[in-house]
C-alpha positions as CSV (number, residue, x, y, z in Angstrom):
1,X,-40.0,17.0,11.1
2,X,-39.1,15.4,14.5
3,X,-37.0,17.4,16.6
4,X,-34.1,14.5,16.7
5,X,-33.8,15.6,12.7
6,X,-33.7,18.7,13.3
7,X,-30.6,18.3,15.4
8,X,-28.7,16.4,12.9
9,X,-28.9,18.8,10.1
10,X,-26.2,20.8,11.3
11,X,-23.4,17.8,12.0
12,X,-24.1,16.2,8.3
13,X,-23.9,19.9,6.9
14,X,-20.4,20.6,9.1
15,X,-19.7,16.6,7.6
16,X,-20.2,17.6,4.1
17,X,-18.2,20.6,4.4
18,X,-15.4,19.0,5.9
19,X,-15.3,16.7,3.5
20,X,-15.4,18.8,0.2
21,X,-12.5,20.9,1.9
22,X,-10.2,17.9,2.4
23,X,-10.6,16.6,-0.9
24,X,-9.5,20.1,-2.2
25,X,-6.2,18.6,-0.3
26,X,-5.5,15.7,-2.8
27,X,-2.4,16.2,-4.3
28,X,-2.6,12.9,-6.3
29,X,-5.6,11.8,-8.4
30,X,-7.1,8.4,-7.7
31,X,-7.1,8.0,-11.5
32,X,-4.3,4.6,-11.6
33,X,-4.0,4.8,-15.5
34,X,-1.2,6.3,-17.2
35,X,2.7,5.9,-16.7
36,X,4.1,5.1,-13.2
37,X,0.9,4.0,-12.2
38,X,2.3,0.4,-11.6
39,X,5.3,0.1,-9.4
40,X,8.5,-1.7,-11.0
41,X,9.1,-5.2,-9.5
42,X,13.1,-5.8,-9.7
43,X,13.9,-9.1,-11.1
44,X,16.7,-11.1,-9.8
45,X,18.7,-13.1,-11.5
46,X,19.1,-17.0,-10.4
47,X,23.2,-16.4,-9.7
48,X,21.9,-13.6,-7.1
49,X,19.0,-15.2,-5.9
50,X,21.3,-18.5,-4.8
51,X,23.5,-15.9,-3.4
52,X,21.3,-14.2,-1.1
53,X,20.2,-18.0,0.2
54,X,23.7,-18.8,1.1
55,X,24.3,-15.4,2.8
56,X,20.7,-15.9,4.2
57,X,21.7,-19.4,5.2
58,X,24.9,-18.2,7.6
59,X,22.5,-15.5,9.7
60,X,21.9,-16.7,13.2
61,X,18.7,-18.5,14.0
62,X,15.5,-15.9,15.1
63,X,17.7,-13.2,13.3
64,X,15.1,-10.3,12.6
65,X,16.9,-10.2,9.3
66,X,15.1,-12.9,8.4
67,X,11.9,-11.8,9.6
68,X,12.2,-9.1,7.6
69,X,12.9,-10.9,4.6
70,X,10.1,-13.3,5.0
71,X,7.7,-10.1,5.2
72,X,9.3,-8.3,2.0
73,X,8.6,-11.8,0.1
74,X,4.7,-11.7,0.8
75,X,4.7,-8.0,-0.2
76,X,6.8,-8.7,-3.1
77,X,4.2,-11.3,-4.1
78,X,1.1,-9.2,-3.4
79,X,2.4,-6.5,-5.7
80,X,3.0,-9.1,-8.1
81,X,-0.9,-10.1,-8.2
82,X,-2.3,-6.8,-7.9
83,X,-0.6,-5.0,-10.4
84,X,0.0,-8.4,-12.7
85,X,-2.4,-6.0,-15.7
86,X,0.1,-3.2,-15.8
């Protein structure tokens, strides 16, 4: 054994140790079956949705309102593909 191994014994022991000890933390299991696994997606209906475009329509231009909106779309859409089995 080279001396250079010698010195990393004790790092990927304090490693190993560290990590056993933190996954004694999880207070959730990384198990995804079983009920609420899959977050609910509210559906809106087409009345509300024409709605919310003609409120949408009288915010000023650049308003971070919109912004915001345009961001909760894509994540509205990502859950929609990722959890599409559940």
């Amino acid at each position: 054994m080279t001396y250079n191994a010698e010195c990393w014994r004790l790092p990927c022991a304090v490693l190993v140790l560290a990590t056993i000890w933190l996954s004694g933390c999880a207070t959730v299991g990384s198990d995804r079956s079983g009920p609420g696994a899959c977050p609910p997606v509210v559906e809106y209906s087409s009345e509300f949705q024409v709605r919310a475009a003609e409120e949408l329509a009288l915010l000023p231009e650049g308003s971070a309102v919109v912004g915001m909106l345009v961001d909760y779309a894509v994540m509205r859409e990502q859950v929609r593909i990722i959890f599409s089995s559940c």
